[in-house]
C-alpha positions in Angstrom: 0.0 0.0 0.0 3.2 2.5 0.5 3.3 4.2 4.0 0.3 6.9 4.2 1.7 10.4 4.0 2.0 12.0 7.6 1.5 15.2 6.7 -0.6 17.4 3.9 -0.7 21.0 2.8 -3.8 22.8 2.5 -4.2 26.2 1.8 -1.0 26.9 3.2 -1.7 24.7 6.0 0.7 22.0 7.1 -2.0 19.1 8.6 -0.8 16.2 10.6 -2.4 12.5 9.3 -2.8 10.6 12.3 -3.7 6.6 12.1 -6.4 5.5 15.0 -7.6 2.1 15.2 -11.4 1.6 14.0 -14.4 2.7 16.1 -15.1 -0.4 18.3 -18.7 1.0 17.9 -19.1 0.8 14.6 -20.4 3.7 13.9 -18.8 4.3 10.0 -16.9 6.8 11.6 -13.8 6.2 9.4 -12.0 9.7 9.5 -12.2 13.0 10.6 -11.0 16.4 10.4 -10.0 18.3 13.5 -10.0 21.9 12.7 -8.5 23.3 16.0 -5.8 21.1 15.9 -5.1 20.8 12.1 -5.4 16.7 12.0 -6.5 14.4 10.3 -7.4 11.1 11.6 -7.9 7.9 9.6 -9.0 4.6 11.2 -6.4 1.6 9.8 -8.8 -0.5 7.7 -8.4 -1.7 4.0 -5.9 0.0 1.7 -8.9 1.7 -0.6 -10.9 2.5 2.1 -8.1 4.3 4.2 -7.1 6.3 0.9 -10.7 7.6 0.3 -11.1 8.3 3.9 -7.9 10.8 3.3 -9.7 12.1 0.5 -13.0 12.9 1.9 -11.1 14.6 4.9 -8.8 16.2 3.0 -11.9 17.8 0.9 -13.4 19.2 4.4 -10.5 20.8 4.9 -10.4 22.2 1.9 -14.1 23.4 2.2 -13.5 25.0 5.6 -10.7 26.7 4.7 -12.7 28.3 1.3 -15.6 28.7 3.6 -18.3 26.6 1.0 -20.7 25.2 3.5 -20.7 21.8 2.0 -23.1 19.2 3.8 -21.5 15.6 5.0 -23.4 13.9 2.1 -21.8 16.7 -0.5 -18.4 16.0 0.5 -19.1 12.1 0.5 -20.1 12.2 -3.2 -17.6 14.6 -4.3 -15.0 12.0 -2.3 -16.2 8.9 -3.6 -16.2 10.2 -7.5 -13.0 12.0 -7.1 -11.5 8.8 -6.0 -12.7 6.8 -8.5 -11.7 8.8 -11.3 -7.9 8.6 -9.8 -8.2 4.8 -9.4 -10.1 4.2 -13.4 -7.6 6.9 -15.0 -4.1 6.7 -13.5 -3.0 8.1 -17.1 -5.3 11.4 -16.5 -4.2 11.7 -13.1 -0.5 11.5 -14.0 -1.3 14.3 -16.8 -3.0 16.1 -14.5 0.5 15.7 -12.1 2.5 16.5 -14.8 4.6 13.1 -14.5 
């Protein structure tokens, strides 16, 4: 799977990626994105599923940070498409990288 990045930059932003375990509650809470302490949590679970997580916290962050006002299910979408197109178009997405 390759190590999972510990940090990202967002707006400027240097944000710490923290792994937890998964809620023993299992209440799909895979991820999160604490503002106050610019973190990012993702619970250790399969390889797509950890990556998407990253994603879908990584677009609140972005959405806080440009003040859009996106609901959970908006960001979920936008996460779940957004990964998909990496996963079906690694050619695009290395384009779109420039590599």
């Amino acid at each position: 799977m390759g190590d999972v990045p510990k940090t990202v930059r967002i707006a400027g932003h240097i944000i710490d990626v923290v792994l937890v375990p998964p809620s023993p509650l299992g209440d799909e809470l895979d991820g999160s994105f604490e503002e106050a302490q610019q973190t990012i949590c993702v619970a250790v679970s399969g390889p797509d599923s950890m990556r998407e997580t990253l994603l879908h916290e990584v677009i609140h962050a972005c959405e806080r940070a440009g003040l859009l006002d996106m609901d959970e299910h908006q960001v979920h979408v936008l996460a779940r498409n957004l990964y998909a197109f990496m996963r079906d178009n690694p050619a695009a997405v290395a384009w779109l990288m420039d590599r």
